[in-house]
PDB file of N, CA, C and O in Angstrom:
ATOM      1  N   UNK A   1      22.594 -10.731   2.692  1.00  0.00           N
ATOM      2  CA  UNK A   1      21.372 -10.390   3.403  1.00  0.00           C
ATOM      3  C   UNK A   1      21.655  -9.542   4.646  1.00  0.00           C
ATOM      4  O   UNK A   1      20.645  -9.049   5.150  1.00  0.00           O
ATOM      5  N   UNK A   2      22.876  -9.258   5.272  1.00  0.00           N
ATOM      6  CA  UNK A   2      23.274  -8.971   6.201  1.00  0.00           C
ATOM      7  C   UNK A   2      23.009  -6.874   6.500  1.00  0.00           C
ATOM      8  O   UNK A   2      22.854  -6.021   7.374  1.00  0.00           O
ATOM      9  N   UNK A   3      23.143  -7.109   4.825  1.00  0.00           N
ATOM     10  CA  UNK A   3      22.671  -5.285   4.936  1.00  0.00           C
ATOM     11  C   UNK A   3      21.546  -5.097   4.304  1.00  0.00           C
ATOM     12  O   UNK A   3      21.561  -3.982   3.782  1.00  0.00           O
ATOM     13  N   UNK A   4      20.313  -5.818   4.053  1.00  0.00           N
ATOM     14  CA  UNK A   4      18.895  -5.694   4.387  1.00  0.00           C
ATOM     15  C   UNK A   4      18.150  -5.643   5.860  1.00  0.00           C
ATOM     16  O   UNK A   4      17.713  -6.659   6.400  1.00  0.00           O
ATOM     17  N   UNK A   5      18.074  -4.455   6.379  1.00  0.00           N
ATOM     18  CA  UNK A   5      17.239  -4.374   7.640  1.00  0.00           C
ATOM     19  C   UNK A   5      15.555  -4.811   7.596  1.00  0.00           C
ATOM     20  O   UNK A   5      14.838  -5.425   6.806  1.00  0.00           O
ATOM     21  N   UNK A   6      15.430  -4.339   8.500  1.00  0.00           N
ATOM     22  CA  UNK A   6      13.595  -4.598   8.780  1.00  0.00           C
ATOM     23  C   UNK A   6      12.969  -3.280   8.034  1.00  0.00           C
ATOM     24  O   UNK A   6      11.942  -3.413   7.368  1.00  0.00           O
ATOM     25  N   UNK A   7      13.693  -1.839   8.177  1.00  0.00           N
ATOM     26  CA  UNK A   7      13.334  -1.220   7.707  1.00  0.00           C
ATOM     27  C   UNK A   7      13.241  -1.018   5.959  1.00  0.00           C
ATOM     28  O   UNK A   7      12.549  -0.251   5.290  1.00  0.00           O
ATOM     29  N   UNK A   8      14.219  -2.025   5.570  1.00  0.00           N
ATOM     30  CA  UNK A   8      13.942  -1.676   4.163  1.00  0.00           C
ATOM     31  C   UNK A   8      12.886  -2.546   3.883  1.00  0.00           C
ATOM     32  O   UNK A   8      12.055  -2.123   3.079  1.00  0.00           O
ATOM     33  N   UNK A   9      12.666  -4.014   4.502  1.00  0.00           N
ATOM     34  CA  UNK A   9      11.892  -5.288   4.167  1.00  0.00           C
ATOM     35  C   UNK A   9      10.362  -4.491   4.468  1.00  0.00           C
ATOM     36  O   UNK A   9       9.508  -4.580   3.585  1.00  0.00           O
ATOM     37  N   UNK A  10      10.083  -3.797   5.602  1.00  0.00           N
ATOM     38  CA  UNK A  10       8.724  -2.891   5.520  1.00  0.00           C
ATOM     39  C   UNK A  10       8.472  -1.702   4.723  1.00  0.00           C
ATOM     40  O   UNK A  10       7.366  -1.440   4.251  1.00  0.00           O
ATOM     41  N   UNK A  11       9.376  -1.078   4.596  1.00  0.00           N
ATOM     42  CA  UNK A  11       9.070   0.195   3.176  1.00  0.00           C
ATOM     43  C   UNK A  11       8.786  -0.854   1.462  1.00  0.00           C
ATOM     44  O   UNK A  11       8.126  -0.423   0.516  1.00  0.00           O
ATOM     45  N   UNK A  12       9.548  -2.344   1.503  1.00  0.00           N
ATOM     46  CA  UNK A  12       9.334  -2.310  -0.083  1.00  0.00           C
ATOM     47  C   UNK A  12       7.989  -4.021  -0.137  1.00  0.00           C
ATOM     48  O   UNK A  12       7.638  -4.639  -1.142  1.00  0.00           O
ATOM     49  N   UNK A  13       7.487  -4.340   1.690  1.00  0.00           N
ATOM     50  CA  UNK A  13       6.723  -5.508   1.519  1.00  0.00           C
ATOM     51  C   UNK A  13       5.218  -4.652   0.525  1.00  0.00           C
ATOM     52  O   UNK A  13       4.853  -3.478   0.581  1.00  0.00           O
ATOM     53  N   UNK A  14       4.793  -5.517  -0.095  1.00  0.00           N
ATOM     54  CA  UNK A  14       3.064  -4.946  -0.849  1.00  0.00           C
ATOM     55  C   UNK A  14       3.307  -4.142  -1.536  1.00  0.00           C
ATOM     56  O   UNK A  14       2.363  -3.811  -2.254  1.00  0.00           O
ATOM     57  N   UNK A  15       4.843  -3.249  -1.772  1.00  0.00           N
ATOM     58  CA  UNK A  15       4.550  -2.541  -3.558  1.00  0.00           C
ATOM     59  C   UNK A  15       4.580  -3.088  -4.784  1.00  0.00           C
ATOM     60  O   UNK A  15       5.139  -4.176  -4.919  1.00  0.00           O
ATOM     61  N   UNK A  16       4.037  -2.490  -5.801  1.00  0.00           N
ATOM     62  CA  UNK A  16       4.010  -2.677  -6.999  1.00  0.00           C
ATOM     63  C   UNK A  16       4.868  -0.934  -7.569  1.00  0.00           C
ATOM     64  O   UNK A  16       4.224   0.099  -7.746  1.00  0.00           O
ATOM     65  N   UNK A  17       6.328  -1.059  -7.742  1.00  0.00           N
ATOM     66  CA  UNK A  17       6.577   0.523  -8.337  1.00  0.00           C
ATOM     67  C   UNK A  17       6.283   0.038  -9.739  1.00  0.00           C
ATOM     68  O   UNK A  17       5.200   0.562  -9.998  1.00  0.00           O
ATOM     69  N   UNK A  18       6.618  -0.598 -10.667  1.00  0.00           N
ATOM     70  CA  UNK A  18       6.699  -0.725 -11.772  1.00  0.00           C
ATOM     71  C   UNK A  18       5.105  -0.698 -12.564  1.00  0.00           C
ATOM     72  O   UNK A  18       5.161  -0.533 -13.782  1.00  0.00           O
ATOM     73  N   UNK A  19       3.971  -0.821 -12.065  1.00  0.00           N
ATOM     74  CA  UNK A  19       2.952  -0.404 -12.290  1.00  0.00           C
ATOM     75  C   UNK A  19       1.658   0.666 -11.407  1.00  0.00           C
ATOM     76  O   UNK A  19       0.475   0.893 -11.660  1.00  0.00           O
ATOM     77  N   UNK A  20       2.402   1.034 -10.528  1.00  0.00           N
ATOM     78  CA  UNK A  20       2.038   2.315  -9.143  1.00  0.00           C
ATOM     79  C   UNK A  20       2.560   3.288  -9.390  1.00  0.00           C
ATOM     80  O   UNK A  20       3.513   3.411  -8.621  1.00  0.00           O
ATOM     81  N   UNK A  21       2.488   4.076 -10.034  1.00  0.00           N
ATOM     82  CA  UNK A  21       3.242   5.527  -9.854  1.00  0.00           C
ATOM     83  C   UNK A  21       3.881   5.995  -8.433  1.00  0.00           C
ATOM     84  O   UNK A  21       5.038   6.241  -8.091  1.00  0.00           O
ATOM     85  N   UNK A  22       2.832   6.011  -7.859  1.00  0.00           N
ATOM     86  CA  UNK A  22       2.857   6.381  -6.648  1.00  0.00           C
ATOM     87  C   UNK A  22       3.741   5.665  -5.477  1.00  0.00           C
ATOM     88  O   UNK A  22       4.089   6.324  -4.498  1.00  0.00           O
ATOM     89  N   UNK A  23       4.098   4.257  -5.620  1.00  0.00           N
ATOM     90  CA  UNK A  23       4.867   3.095  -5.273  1.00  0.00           C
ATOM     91  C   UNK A  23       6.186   3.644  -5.632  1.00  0.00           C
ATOM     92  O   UNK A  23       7.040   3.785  -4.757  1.00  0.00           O
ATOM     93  N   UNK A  24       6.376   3.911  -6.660  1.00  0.00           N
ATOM     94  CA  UNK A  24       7.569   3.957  -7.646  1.00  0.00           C
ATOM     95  C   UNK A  24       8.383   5.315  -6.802  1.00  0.00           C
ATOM     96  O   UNK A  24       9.475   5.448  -6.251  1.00  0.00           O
ATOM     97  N   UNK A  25       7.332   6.094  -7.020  1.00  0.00           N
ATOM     98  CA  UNK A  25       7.880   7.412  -6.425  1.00  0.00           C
ATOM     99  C   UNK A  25       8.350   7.831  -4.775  1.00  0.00           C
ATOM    100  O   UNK A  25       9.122   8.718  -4.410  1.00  0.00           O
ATOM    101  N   UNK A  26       7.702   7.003  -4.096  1.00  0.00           N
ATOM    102  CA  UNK A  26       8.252   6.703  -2.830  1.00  0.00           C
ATOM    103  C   UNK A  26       9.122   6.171  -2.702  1.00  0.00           C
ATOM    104  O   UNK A  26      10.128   6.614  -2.150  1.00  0.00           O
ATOM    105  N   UNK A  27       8.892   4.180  -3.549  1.00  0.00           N
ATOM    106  CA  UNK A  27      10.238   3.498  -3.379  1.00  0.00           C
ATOM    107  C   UNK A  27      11.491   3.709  -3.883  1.00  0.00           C
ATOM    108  O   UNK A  27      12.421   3.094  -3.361  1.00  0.00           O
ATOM    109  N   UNK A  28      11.765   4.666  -5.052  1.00  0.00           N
ATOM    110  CA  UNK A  28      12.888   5.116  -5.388  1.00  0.00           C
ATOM    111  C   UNK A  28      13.494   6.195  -4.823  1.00  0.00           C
ATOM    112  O   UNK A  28      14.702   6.404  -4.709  1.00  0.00           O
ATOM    113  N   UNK A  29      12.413   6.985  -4.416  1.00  0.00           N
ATOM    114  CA  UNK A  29      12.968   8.189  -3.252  1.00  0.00           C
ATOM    115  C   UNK A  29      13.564   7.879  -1.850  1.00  0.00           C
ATOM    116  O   UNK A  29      14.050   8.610  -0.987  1.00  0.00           O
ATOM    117  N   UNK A  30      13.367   6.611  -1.921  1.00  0.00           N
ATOM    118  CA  UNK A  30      13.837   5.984  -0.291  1.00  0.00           C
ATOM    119  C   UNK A  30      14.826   5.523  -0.571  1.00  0.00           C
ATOM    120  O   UNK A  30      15.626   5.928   0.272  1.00  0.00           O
ATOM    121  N   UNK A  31      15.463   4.709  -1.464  1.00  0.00           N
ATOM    122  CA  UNK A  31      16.264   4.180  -2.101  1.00  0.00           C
ATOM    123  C   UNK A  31      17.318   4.623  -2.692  1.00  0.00           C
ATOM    124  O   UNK A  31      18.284   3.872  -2.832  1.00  0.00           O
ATOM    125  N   UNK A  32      17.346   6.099  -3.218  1.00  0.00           N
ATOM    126  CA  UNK A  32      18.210   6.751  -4.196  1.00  0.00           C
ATOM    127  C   UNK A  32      18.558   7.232  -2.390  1.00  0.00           C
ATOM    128  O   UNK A  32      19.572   6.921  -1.765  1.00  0.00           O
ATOM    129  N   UNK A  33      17.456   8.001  -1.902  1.00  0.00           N
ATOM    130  CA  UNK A  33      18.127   8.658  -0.871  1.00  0.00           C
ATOM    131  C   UNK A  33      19.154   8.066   0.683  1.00  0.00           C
ATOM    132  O   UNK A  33      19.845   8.459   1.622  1.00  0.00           O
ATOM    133  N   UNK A  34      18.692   7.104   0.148  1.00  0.00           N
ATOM    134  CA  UNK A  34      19.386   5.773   1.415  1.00  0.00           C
ATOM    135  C   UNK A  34      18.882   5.575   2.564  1.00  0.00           C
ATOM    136  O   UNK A  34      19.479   4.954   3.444  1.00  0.00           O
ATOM    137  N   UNK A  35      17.487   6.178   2.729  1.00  0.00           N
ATOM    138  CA  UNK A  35      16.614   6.064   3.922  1.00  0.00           C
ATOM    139  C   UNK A  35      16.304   4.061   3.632  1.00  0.00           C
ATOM    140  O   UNK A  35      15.773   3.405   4.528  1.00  0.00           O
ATOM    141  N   UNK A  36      16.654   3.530   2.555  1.00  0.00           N
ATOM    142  CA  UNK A  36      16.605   2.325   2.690  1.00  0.00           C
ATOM    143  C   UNK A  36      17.869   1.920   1.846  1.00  0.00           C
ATOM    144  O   UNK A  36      18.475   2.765   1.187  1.00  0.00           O
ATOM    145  N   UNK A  37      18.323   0.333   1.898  1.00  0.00           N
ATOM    146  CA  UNK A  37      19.677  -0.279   1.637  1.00  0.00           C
ATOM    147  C   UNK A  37      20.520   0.992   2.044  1.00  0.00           C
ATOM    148  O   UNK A  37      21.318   1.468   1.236  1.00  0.00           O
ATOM    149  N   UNK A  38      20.369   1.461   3.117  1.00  0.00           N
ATOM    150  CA  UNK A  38      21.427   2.084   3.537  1.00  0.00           C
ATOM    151  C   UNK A  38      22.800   1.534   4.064  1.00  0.00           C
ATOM    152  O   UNK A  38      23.633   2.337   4.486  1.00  0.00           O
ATOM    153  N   UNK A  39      22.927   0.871   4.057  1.00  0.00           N
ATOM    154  CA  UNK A  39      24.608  -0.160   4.265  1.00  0.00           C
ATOM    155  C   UNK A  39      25.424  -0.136   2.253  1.00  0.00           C
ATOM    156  O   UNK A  39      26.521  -0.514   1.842  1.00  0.00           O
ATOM    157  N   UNK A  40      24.452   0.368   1.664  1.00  0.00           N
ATOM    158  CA  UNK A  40      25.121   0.313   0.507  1.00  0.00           C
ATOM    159  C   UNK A  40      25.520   1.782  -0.129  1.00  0.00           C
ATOM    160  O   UNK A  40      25.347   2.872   0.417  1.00  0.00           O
ATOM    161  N   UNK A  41      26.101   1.527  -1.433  1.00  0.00           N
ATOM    162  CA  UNK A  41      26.926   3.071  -1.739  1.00  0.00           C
ATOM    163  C   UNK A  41      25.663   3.541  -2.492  1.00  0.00           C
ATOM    164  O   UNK A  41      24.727   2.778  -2.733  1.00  0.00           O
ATOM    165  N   UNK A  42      25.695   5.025  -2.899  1.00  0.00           N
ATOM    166  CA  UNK A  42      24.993   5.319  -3.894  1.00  0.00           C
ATOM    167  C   UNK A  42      24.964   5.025  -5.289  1.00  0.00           C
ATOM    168  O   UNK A  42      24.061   5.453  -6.008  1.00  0.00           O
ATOM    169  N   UNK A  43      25.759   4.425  -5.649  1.00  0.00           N
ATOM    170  CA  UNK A  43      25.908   3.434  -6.977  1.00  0.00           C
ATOM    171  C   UNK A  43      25.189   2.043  -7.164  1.00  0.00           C
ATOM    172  O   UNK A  43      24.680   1.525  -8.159  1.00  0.00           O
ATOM    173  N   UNK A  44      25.304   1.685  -6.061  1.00  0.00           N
ATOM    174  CA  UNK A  44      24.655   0.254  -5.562  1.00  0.00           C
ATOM    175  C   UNK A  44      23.445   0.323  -5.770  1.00  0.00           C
ATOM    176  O   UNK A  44      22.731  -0.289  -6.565  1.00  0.00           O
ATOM    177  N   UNK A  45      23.156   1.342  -4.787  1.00  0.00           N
ATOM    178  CA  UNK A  45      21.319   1.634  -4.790  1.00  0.00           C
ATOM    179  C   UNK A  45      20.592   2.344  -5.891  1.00  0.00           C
ATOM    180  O   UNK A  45      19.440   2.777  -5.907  1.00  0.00           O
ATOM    181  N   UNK A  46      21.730   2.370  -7.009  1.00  0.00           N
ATOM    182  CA  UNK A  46      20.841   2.904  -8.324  1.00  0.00           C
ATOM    183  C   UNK A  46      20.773   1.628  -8.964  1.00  0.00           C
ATOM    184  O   UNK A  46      19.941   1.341  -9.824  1.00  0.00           O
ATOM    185  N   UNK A  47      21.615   0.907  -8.552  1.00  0.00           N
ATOM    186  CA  UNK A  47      21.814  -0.892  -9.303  1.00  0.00           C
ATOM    187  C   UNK A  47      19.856  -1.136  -8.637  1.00  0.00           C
ATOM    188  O   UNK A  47      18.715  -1.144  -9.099  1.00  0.00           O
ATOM    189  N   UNK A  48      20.364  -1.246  -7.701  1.00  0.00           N
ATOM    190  CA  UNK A  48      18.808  -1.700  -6.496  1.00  0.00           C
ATOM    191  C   UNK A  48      17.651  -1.363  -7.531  1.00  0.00           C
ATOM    192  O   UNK A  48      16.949  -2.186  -8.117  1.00  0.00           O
ATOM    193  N   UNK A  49      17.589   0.359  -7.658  1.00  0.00           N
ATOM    194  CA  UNK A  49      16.336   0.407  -7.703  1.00  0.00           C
ATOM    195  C   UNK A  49      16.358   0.073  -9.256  1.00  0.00           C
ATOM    196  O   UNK A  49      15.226  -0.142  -9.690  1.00  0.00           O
ATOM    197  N   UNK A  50      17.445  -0.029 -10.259  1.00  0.00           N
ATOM    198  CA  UNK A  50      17.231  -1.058 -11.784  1.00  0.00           C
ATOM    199  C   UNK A  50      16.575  -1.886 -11.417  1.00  0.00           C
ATOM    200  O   UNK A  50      15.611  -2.041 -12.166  1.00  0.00           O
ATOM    201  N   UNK A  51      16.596  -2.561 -10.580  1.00  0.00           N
ATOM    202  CA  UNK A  51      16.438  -4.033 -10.265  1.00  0.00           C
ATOM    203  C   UNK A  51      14.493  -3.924  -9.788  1.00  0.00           C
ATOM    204  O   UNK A  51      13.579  -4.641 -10.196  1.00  0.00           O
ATOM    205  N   UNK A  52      14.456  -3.075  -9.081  1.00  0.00           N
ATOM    206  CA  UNK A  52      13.240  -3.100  -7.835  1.00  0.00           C
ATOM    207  C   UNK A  52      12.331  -2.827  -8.869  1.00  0.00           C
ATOM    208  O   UNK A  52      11.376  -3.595  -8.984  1.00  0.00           O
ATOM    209  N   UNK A  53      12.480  -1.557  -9.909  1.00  0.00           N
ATOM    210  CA  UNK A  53      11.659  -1.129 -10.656  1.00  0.00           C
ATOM    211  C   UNK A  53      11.273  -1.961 -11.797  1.00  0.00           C
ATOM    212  O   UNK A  53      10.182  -1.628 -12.261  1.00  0.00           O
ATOM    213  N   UNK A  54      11.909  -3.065 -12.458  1.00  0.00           N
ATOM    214  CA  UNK A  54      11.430  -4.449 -13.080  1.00  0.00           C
ATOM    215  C   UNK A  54      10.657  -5.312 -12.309  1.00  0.00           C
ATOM    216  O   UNK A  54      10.214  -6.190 -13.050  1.00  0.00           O
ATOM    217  N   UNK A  55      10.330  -5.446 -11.274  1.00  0.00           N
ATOM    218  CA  UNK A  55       9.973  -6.130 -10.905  1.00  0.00           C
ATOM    219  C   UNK A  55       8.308  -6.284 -11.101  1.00  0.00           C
ATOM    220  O   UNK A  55       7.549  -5.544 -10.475  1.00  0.00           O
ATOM    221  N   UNK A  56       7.825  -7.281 -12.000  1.00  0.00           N
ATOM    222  CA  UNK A  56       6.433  -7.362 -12.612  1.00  0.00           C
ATOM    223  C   UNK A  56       5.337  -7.543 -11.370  1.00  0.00           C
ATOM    224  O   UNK A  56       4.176  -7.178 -11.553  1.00  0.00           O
ATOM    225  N   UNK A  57       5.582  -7.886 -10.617  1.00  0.00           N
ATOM    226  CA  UNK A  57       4.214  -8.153  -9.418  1.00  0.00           C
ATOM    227  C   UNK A  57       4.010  -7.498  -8.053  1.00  0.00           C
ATOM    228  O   UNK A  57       5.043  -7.012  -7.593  1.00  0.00           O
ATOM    229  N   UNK A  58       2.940  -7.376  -7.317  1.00  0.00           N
ATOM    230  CA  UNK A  58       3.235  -7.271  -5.927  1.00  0.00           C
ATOM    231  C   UNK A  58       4.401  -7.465  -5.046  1.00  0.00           C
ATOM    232  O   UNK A  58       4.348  -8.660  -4.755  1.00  0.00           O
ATOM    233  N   UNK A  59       5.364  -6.974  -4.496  1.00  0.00           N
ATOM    234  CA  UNK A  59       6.472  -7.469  -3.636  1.00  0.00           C
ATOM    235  C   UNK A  59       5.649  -8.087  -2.734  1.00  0.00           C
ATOM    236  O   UNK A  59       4.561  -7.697  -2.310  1.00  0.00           O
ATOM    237  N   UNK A  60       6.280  -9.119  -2.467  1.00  0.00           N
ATOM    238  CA  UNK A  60       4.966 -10.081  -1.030  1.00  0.00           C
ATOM    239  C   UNK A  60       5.985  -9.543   0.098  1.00  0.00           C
ATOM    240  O   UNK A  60       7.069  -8.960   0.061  1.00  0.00           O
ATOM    241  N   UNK A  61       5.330  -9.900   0.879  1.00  0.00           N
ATOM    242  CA  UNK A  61       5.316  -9.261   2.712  1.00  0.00           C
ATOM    243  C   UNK A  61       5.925 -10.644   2.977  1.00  0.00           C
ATOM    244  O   UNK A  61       6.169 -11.390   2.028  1.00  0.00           O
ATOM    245  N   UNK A  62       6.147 -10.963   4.097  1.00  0.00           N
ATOM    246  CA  UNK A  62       6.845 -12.289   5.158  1.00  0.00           C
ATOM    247  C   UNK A  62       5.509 -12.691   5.543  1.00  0.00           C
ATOM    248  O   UNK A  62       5.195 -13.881   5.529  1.00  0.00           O
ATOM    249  N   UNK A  63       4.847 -11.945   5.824  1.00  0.00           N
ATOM    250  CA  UNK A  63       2.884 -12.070   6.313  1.00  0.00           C
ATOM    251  C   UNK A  63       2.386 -12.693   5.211  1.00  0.00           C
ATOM    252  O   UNK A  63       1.496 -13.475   5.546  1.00  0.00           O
ATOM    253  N   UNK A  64       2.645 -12.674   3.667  1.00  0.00           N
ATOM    254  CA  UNK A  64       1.927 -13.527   2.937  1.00  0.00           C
ATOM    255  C   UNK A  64       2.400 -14.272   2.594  1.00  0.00           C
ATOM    256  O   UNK A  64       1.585 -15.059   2.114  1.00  0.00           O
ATOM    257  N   UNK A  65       4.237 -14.919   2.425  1.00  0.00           N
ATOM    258  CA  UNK A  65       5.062 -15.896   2.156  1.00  0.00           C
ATOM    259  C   UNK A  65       4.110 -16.378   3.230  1.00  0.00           C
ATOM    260  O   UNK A  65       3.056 -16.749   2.715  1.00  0.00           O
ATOM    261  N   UNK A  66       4.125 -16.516   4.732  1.00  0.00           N
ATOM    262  CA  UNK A  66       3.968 -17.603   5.147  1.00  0.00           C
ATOM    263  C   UNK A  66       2.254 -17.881   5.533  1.00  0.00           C
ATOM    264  O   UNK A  66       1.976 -18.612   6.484  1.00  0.00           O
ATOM    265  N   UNK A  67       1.422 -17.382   4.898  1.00  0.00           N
ATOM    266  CA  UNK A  67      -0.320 -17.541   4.331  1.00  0.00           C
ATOM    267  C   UNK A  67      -0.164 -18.576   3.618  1.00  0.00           C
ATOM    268  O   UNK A  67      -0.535 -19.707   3.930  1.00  0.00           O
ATOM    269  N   UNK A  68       0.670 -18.101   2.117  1.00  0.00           N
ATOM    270  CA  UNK A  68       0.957 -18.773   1.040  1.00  0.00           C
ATOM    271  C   UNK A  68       1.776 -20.519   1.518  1.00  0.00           C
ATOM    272  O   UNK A  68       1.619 -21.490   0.778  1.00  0.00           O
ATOM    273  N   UNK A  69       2.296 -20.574   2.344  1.00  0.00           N
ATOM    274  CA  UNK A  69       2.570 -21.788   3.115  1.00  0.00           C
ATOM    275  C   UNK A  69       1.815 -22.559   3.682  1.00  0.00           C
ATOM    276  O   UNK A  69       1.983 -23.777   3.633  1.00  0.00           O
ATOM    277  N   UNK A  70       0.646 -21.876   4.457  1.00  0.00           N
ATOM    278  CA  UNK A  70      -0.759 -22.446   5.081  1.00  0.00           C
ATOM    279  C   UNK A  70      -1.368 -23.087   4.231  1.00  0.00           C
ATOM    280  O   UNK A  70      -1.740 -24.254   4.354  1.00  0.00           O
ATOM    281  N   UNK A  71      -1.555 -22.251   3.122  1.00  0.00           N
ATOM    282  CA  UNK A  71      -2.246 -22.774   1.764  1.00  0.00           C
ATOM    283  C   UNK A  71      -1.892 -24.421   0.952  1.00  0.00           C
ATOM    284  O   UNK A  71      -2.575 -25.331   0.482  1.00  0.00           O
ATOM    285  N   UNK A  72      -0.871 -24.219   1.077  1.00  0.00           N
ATOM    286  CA  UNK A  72       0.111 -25.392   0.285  1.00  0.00           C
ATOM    287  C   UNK A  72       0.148 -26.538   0.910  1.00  0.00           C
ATOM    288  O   UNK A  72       0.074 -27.664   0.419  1.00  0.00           O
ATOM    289  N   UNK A  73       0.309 -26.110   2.435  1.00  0.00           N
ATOM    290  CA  UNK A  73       0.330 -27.344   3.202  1.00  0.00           C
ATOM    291  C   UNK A  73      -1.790 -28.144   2.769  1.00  0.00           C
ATOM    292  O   UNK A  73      -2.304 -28.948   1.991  1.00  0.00           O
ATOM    293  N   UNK A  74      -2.069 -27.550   3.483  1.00  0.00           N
ATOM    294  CA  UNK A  74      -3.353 -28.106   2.968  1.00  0.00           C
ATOM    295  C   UNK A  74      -3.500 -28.256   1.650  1.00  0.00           C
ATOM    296  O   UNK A  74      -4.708 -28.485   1.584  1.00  0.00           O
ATOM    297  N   UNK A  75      -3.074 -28.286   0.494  1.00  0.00           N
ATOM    298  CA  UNK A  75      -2.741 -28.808  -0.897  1.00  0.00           C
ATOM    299  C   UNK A  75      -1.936 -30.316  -0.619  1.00  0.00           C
ATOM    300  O   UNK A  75      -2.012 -31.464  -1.057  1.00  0.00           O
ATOM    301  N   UNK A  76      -1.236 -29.668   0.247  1.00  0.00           N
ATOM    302  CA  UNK A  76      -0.175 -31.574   0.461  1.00  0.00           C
ATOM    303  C   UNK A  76      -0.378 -32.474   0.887  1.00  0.00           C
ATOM    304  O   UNK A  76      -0.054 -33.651   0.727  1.00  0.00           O
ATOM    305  N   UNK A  77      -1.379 -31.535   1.916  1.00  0.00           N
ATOM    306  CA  UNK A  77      -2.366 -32.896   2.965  1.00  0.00           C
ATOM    307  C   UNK A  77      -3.336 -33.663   2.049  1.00  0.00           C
ATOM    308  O   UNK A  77      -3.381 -34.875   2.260  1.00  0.00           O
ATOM    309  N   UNK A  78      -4.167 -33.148   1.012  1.00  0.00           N
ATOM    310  CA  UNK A  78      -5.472 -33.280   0.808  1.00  0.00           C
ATOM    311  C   UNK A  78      -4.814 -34.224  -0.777  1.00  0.00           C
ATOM    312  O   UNK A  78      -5.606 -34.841  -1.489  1.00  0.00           O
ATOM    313  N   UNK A  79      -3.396 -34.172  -1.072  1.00  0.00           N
ATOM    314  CA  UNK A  79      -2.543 -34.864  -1.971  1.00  0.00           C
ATOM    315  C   UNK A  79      -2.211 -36.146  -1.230  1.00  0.00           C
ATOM    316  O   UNK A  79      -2.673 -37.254  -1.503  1.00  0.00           O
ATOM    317  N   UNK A  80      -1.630 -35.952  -0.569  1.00  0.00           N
ATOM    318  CA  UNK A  80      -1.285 -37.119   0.292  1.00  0.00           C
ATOM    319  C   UNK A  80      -2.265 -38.432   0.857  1.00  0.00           C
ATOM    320  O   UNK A  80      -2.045 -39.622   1.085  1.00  0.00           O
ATOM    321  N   UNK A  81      -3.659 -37.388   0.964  1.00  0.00           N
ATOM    322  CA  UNK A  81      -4.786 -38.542   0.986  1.00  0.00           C
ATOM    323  C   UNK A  81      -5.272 -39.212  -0.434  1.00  0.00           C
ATOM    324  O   UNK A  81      -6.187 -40.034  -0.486  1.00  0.00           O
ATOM    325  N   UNK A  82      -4.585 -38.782  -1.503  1.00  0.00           N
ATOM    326  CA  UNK A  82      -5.520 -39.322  -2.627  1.00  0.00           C
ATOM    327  C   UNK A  82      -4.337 -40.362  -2.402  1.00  0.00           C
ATOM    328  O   UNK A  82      -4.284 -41.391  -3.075  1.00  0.00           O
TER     329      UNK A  82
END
């Protein structure tokens, strides 16, 4: 995790490349070009974007991991009372 910055975690939070054209074409252009995972080689970051471009859903943000936590907790509470 040490060579994931903030800048790559904000260029790839809320895309969809694998069904966005438009996603796809940014996030691999950032990626191939090393404006993101830049701590890695250019071999690496063609591994990356194999990887990024499977990816079936929304990439979630840190802003909705921890929504999605708000949520749950009140699922646990409202469990906990039954």
């Amino acid at each position: 995790m040490q060579h994931v910055d903030e800048v790559t975690v904000k260029a790839l939070e809320l895309r969809a490349p694998r069904v966005c054209t438009r996603d796809a074409d940014e996030v691999r252009g950032q990626i191939l070009g090393g404006t993101i995972f830049s701590a890695f080689g250019e071999e690496d970051r063609a591994g990356i974007w194999a990887r990024v471009q499977d990816v079936d859903d929304l990439i979630p943000s840190l802003d909705t991991l921890f929504e999605n936590l708000n949520y749950l907790k009140v699922l646990t509470d409202c469990m906990t009372k039954l």
